[in-house]
MARLOKOL-148248 format. One record per residue (C-alpha): residue number from 0; x, y, z. Coordinates in pm, whole numbers. Example, Ala and Ser with C-alpha at 12.3 -4.5 7.8 and 13.67 -1.06 7.14 Angstrom:
2
<0; <1230; -450; 780>>;
<1; <1367; -106; 714>>;
# end
This chain:
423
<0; <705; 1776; -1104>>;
<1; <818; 1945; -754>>;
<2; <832; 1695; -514>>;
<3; <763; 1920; -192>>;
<4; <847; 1862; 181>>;
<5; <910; 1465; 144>>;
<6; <1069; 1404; 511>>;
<7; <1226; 1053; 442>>;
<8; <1102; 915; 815>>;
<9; <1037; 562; 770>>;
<10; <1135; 311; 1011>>;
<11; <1350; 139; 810>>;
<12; <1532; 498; 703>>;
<13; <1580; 613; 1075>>;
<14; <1759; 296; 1161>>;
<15; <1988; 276; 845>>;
<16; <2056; 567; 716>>;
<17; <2341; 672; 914>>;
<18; <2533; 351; 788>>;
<19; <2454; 261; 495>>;
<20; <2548; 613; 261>>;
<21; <2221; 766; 164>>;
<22; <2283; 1158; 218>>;
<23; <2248; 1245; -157>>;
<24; <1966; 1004; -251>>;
<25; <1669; 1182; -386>>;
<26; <1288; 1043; -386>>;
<27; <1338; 1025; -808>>;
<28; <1717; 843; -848>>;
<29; <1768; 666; -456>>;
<30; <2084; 501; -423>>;
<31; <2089; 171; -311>>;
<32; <2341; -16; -58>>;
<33; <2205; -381; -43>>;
<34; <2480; -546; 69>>;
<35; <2562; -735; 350>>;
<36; <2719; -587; 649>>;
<37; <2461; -315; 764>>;
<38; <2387; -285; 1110>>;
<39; <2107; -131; 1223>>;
<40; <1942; 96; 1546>>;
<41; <1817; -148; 1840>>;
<42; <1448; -15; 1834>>;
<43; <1275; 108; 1529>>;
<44; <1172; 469; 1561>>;
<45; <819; 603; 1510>>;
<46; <728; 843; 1217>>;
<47; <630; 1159; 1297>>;
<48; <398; 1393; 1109>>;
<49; <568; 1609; 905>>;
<50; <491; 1972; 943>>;
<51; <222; 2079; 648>>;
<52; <344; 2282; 341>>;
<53; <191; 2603; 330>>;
<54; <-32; 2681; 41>>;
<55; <124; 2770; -270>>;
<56; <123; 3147; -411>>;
<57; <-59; 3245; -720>>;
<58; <252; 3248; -865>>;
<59; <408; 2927; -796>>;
<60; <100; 2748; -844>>;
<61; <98; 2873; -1223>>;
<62; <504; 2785; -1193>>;
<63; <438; 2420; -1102>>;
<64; <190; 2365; -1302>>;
<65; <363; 2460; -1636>>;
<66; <650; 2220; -1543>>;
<67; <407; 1958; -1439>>;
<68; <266; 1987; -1777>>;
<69; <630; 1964; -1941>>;
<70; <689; 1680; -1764>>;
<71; <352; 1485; -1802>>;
<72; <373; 1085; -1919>>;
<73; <-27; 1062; -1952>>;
<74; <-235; 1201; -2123>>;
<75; <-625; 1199; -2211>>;
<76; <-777; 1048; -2534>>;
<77; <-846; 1350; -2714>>;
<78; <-439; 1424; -2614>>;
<79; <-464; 1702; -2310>>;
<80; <-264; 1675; -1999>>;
<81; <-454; 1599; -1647>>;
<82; <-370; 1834; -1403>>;
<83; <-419; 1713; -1066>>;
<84; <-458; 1999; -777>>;
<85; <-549; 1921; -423>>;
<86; <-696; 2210; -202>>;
<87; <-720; 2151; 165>>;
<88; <-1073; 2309; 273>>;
<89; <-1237; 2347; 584>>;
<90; <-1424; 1996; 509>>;
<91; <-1146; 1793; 416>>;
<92; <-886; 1735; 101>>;
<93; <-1047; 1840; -214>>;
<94; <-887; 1644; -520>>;
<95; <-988; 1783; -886>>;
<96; <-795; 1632; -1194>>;
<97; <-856; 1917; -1518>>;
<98; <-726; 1853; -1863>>;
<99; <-545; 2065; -1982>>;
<100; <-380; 2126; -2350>>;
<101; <-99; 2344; -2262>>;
<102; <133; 2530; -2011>>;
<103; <-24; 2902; -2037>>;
<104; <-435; 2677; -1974>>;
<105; <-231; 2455; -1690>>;
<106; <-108; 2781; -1553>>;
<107; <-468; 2930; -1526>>;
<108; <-569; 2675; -1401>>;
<109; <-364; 2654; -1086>>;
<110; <-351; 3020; -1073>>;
<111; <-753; 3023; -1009>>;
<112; <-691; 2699; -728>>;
<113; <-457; 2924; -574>>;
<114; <-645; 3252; -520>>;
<115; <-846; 3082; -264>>;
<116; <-580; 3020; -43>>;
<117; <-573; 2679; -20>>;
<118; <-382; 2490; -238>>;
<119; <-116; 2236; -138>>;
<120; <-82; 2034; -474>>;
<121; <-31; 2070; -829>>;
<122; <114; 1779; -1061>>;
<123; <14; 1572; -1407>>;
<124; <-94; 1287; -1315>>;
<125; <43; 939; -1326>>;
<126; <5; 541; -1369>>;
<127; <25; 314; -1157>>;
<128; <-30; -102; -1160>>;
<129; <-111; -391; -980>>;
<130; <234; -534; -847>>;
<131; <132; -900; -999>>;
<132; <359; -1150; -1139>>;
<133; <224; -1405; -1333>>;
<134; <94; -1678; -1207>>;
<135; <305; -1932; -1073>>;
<136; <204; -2321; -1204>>;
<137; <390; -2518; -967>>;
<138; <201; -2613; -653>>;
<139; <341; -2655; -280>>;
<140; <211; -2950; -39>>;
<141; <32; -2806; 179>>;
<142; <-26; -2530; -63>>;
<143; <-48; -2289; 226>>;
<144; <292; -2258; 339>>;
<145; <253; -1937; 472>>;
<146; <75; -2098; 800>>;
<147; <384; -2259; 872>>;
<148; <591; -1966; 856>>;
<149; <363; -1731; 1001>>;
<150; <140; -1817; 1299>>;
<151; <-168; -1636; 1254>>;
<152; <-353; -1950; 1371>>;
<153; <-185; -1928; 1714>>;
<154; <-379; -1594; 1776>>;
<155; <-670; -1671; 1655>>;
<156; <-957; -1738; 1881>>;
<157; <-1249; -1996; 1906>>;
<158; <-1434; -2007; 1613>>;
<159; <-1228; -1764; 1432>>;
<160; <-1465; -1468; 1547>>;
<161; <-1323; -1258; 1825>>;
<162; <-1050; -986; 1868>>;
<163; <-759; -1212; 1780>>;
<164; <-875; -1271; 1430>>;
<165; <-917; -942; 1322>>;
<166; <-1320; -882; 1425>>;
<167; <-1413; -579; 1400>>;
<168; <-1121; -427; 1163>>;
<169; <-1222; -345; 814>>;
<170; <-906; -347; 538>>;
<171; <-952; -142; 262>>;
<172; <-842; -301; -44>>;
<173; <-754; -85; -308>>;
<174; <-699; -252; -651>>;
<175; <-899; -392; -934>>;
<176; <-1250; -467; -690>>;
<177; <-1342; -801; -532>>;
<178; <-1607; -1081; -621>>;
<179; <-1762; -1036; -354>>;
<180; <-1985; -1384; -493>>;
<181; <-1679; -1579; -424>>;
<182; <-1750; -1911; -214>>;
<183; <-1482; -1836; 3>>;
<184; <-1612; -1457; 12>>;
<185; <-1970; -1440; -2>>;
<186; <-2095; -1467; 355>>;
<187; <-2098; -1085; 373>>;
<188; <-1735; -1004; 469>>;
<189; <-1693; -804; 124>>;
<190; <-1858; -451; 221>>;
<191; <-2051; -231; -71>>;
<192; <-1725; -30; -119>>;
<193; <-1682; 235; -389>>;
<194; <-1562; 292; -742>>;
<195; <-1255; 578; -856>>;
<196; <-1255; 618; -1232>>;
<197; <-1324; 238; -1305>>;
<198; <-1623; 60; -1462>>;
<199; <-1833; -146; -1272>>;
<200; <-1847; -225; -878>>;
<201; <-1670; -241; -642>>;
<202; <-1746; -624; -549>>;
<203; <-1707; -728; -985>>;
<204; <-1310; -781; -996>>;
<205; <-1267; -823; -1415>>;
<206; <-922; -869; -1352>>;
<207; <-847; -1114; -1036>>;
<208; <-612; -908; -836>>;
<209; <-839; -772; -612>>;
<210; <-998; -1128; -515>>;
<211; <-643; -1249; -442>>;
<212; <-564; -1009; -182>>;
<213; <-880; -981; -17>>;
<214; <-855; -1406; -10>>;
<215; <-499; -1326; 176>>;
<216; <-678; -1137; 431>>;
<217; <-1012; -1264; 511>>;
<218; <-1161; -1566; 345>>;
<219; <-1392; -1766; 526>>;
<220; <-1243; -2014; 777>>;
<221; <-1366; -2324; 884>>;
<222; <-1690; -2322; 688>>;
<223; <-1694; -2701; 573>>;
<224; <-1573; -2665; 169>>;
<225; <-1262; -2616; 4>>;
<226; <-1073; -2364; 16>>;
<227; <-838; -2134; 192>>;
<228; <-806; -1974; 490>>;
<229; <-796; -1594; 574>>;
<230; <-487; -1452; 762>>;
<231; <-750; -1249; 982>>;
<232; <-1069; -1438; 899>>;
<233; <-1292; -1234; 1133>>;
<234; <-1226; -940; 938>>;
<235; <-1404; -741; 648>>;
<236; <-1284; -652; 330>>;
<237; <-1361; -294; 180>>;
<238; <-1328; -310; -194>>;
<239; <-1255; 28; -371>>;
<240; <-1181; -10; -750>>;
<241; <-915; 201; -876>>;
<242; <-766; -44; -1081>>;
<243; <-925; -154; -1417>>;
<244; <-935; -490; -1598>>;
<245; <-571; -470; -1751>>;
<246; <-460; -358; -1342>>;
<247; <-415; -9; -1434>>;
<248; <-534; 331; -1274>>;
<249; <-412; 682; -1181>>;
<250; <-262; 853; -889>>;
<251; <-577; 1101; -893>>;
<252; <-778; 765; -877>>;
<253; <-541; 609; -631>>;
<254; <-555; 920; -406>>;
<255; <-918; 953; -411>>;
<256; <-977; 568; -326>>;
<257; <-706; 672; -41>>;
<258; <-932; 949; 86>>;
<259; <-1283; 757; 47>>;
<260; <-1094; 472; 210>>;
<261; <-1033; 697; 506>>;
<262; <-1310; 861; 551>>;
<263; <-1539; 554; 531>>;
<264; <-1423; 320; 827>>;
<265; <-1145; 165; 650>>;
<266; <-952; 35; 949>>;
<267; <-623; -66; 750>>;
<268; <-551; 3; 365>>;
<269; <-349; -176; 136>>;
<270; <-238; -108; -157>>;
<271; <-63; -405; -368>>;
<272; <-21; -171; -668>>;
<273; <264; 74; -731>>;
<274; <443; 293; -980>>;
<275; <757; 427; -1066>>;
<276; <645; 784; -1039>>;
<277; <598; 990; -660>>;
<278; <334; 1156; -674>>;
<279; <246; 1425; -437>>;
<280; <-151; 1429; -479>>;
<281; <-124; 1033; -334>>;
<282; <130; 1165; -56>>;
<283; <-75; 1382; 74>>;
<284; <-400; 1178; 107>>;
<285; <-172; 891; 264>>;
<286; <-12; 1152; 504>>;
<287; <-382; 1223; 566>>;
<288; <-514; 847; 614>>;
<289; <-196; 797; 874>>;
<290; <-191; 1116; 1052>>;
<291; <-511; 1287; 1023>>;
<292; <-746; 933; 1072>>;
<293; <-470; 653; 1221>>;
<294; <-529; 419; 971>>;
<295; <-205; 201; 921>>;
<296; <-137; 218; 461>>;
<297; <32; -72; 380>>;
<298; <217; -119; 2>>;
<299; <415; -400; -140>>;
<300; <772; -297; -241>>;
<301; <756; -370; -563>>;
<302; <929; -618; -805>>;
<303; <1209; -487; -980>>;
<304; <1468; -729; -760>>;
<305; <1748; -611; -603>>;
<306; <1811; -285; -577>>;
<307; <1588; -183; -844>>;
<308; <1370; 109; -880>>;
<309; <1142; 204; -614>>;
<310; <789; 165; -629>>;
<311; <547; 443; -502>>;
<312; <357; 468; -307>>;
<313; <521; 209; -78>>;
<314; <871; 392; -112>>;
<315; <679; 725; 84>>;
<316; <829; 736; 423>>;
<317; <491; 726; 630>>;
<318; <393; 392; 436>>;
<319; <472; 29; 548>>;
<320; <668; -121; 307>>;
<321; <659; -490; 244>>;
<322; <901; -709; 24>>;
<323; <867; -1087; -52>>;
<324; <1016; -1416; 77>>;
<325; <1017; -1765; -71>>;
<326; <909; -2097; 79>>;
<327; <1290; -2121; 252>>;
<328; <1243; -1751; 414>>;
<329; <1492; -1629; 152>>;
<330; <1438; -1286; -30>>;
<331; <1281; -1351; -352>>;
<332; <1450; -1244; -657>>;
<333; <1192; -1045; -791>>;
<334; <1168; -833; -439>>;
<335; <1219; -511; -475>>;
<336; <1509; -409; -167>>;
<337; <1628; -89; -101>>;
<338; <1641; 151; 235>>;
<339; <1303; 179; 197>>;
<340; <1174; -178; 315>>;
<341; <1017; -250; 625>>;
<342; <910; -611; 646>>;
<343; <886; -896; 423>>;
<344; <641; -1205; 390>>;
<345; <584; -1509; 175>>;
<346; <512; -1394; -210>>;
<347; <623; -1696; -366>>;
<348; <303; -1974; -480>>;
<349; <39; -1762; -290>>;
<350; <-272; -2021; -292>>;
<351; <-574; -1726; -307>>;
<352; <-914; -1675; -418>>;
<353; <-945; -1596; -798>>;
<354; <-1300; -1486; -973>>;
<355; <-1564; -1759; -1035>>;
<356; <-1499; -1967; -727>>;
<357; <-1157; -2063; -887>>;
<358; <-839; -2054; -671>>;
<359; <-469; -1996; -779>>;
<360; <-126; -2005; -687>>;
<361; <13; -1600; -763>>;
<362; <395; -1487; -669>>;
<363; <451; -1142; -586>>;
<364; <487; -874; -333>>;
<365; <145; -762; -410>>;
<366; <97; -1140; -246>>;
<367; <282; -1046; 54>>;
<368; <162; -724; 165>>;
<369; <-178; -850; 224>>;
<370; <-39; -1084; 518>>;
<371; <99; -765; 670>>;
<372; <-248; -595; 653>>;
<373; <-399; -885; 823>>;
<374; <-112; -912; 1081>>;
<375; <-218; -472; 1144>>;
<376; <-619; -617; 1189>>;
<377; <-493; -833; 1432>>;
<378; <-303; -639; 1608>>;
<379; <-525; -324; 1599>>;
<380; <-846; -558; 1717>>;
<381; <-608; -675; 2033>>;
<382; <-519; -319; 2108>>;
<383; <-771; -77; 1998>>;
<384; <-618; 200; 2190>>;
<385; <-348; 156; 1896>>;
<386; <-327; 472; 1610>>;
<387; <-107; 401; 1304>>;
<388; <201; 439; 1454>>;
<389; <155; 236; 1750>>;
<390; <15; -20; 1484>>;
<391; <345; 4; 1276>>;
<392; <552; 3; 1588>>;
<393; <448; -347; 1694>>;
<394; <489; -533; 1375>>;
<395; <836; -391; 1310>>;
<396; <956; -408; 1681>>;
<397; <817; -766; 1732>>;
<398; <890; -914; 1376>>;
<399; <1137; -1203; 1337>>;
<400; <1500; -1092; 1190>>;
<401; <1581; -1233; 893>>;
<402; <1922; -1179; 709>>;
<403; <2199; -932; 853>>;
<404; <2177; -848; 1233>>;
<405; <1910; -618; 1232>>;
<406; <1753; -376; 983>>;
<407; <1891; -466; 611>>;
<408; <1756; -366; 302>>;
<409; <1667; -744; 209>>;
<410; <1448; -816; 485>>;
<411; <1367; -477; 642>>;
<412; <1329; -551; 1056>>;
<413; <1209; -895; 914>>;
<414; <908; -1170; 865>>;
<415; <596; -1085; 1073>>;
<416; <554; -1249; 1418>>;
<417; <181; -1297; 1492>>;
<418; <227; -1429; 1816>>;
<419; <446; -1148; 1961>>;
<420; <247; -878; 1752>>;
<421; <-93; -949; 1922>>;
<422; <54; -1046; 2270>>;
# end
């Protein structure tokens, strides 16, 4: 596969990259510094959007393609290779995923995308999985820790129901769906949503992943039973399934879940999945959620530990990438560091909604990146004036430093500060 035009902008980049030795890292084989003694810039810098690609030629459509078919890692049950093309048209993206069985049908293929002008993609497509860890049996007193470490209940207001609670933001949650008939779920937060490749709805979760999160974000608060609370409990959750029961989808699925997402007044997406593989059809539709519709995409890092492999999509530059802490603000061993990292939160013991009314204690940074996207409700229903960047801005420039003076791969710009975020 080509990867084409990547412009490595993230905050976290810009304010480390002149120190800490990165000049012949590539988005397949990064190299890591994660040691102590980086020092970073004294102000995060904004992403910009990166200047399109042009549309490929006839030619190097068919050129990519064959290569993206000699490359290919999935395939379809009767043992063809799904090419994924993406043609921007007048209306929008266009994503179509084609088997194909070899290089000279792959090369057709893209050769006939191509003749209209308007192709910006070709690649196979690829997996990618829930970032869960299993769950973790020993419980914390009180079980949500988090509160303590993170003050979303100093923003929020009376009731739970205004501006500095997340009202009126919608987070997308892309993953396995949400049980939406959850006690602590039920009262009509969990939107209708959508389905990418997946059986069942949107709000039937046959795995549990999806439930966690969107318990992270927004389960009922204050409503008399036990249970948790939300991070932003005046927001709504928008379930879109790309995930299936075992936690695993496609980039074609993830990318069209990314679009739908956008287009359908998703106000922040997360996305506490990830793979090992960049994929350029997901790129471009997150490139199109942040630039094109301001929505803030927020990823955990991953959980490969310390300098281990980087986890797409939350390794893409214009994504906010968020690694995991333990109960002493420490970086957890599992979380995935690296120059990519942009903030951290708790992941260790997360006490969430699971299906059936059930609740459970989770580690992860799938865990973690869901407090970020309700930290980006709250700050985007405080300042509705804010686009993505602005959105991104705050949490990094406010957030708490952790670690190393300033930016480090560990700990990004550090552990979110609600307070100072919605001021």
């Amino acid at each position: 596969m080509k990867f084409r035009g990547l412009l490595r902008v993230s905050v976290a980049f810009l304010a480390a990259i002149a120190l800490i030795g990165l000049a012949a890292c590539t988005p397949k084989k990064p190299v890591y510094v994660c040691d102590a003694g980086v020092t970073a810039a004294s102000e995060p810098q904004n992403a910009t959007s990166p200047t399109p690609d042009p549309p490929l030629e006839v030619q190097a459509a068919g050129e990519e393609a064959k290569a993206a078919v000699a490359d290919a890692t999935v395939l379809t049950p009767d043992g063809r290779v799904p090419l994924v093309t993406v043609e921007q048209t007048p209306t929008g993206p266009e994503i179509t995923s084609t088997p194909v069985a070899d290089e000279a049908e792959a090369e057709a293929v893209a050769e006939a995308a191509a003749a209209s002008g308007d192709l910006v993609v070709v690649e196979s497509d690829s997996v990618v999985t829930a970032d869960a860890m299993p769950p973790n049996d020993e419980f914390f007193d009180p079980e949500q820790y988090v509160f303590d470490v993170i003050d979303y209940v100093g923003t929020w207001d009376a009731m739970y129901s205004g501006a500095q609670s997340g009202a009126g933001q919608v987070v997308a949650v892309l993953d396995t769906g949400v049980q939406a008939s959850h006690p602590d779920l039920d009262d009509g937060r969990v939107l209708p949503g959508a389905v990418f490749g997946q059986p069942g709805a949107a709000t039937d979760d046959p795995h549990g992943h999806g439930t966690k999160i969107a318990g992270i974000v927004a389960a009922e608060t204050n409503n008399d039973m036990e249970g948790i609370a939300g991070a932003a409990p005046a927001a709504d959750i928008l379930p879109v399934k790309v995930l299936d029961a075992n936690g695993r989808g496609l980039s074609s699925q993830l990318a069209n879940g990314l679009q739908w997402a956008a287009e359908n007044n998703a106000t922040i997406i997360n996305l506490s999945l990830g793979g090992p593989t960049p994929s350029d059809t997901v790129l471009f539709m997150v490139r199109y959620a942040v630039f094109s519709k301001g929505i803030p995409v927020i990823s955990s890092s991953g959980n490969s530990g310390k300098c281990g492999a980087p986890s797409f999509p939350a390794a893409f530059p214009e994504v906010l990438a968020v690694g995991s802490t333990d109960q002493a603000n420490q970086s957890a061993a599992f979380s995935t560091t690296g120059p990519y990292v942009d903030l951290v939160a708790p992941g260790v013991a997360i006490r969430s909604t699971l299906n059936n009314g059930n609740y459970t204690d989770s580690t992860g940074t799938s865990f973690s990146a869901p407090y970020v996207a309700a930290a980006a409700a709250i700050v985007r229903a405080t300042h509705p004036e804010f686009d993505a960047n602005h959105v991104i801005f705050r949490l990094v420039s406010t957030a708490t430093d952790l670690g190393p003076p300033g930016w480090d791969p560990h700990f990004g710009f550090g552990i979110v500060n609600m307070p100072a975020a919605a001021a």
